[in-house]
N, C-alpha and C positions, 0 to 999 in steps of 0.2 A: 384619393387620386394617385392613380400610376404615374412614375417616371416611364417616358418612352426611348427604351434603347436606341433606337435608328430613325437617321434621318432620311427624310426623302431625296432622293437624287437632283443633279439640276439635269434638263433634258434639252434634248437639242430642237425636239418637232415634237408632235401631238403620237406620230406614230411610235417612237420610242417609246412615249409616255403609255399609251397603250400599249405595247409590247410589256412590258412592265406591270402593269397592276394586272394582267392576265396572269402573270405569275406569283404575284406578290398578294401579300390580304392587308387590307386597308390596317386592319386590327393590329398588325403590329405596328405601327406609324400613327394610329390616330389613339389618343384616350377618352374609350367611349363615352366614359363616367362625367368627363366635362364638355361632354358636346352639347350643343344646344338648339336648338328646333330651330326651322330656319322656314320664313315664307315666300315664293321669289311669284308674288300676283300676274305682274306684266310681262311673263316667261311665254312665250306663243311657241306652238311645234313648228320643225322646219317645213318649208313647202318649198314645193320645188313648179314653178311652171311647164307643162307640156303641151303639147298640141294632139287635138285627135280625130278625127273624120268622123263626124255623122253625118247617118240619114238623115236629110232635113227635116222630113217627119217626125223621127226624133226627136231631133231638137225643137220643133214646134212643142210636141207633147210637154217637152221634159218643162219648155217654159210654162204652159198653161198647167201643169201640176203644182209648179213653182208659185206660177202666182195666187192659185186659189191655195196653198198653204202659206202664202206672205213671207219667203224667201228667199233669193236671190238663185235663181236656173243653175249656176253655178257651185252654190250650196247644197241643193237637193243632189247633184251629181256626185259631189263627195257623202255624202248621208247614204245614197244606193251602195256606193263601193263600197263603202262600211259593213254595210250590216251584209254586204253579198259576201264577203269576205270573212266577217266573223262566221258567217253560217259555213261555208265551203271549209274552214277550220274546223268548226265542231263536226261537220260533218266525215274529214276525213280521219278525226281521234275517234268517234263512232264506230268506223266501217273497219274491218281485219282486212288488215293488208293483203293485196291479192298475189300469184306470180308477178311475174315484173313484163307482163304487158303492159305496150303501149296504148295509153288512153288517146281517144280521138278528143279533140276540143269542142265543148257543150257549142251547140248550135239552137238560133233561136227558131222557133216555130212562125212559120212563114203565117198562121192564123192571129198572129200575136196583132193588137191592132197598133200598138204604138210601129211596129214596120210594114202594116199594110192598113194604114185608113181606108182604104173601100174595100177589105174581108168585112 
C-alpha cells in the first residue's frame, strides 16, 4: 500500500468541488490498492416532476396499456421515453452525420390510433 502525497482540498460549494476533479484524477488522492467495494441498495436516481399536455386519447390509451401490463400509466410513460431515447441515440451513432441542416421535429401520423381512435 501507497503513501498518498496530497491532500484533498476543503471546498466552499459542490461547484468548486466540481471544478476541481474535472481537473484533478482521483488517482492521485485516493489509494486504489486499499479501497474497498461499496453497496449503496437504497440509492434511487434523481427525478425531477414536470407537467405535460396530452391528448386525452392518449392518456386514456397509455392507461389501458398500463393496466393490461399491471403498471402504474405513469411508469409505462417513463419505460416509452427510455427505450424512445436509447433507440434515437443508437440511431444517431448509426447514421454519418449529414451537412448542418436544420431537422424538422418527428411528427406523428395522424393514422396512428392512439391520436385518432376513430381512424
Amino acid at each position: 500500500m501507497g503513501s498518498l502525497s496530497k491532500k484533498i482540498p476543503k471546498f466552499k460549494n459542490e461547484d468548486e468541488e466540481r471544478e476541481f476533479w474535472d481537473t484533478h484524477s482521483p488517482l492521485e488522492y485516493f489509494d486504489v490498492e486499499s479501497a474497498k467495494s461499496a453497496s449503496f441498495p437504497a440509492l434511487k436516481p434523481s427525478l425531477r416532476s414536470i407537467s405535460i399536455r396530452l391528448p386525452e386519447n392518449v392518456l386514456e390509451a397509455l392507461k389501458i396499456l398500463a393496466n393490461k401490463q399491471d403498471v402504474p400509466y405513469q411508469s409505462l410513460i417513463k419505460i416509452f421515453l427510455a427505450r424512445q431515447i436509447e433507440q434515437e441515440r443508437v440511431n444517431l451513432h448509426a447514421k454519418p452525420s449529414r451537412s448542418h441542416k436544420k431537422k424538422r421535429a418527428p411528427t406523428l401520423k395522424k393514422s396512428n390510433p392512439l391520436l385518432n381512435p376513430t381512424a
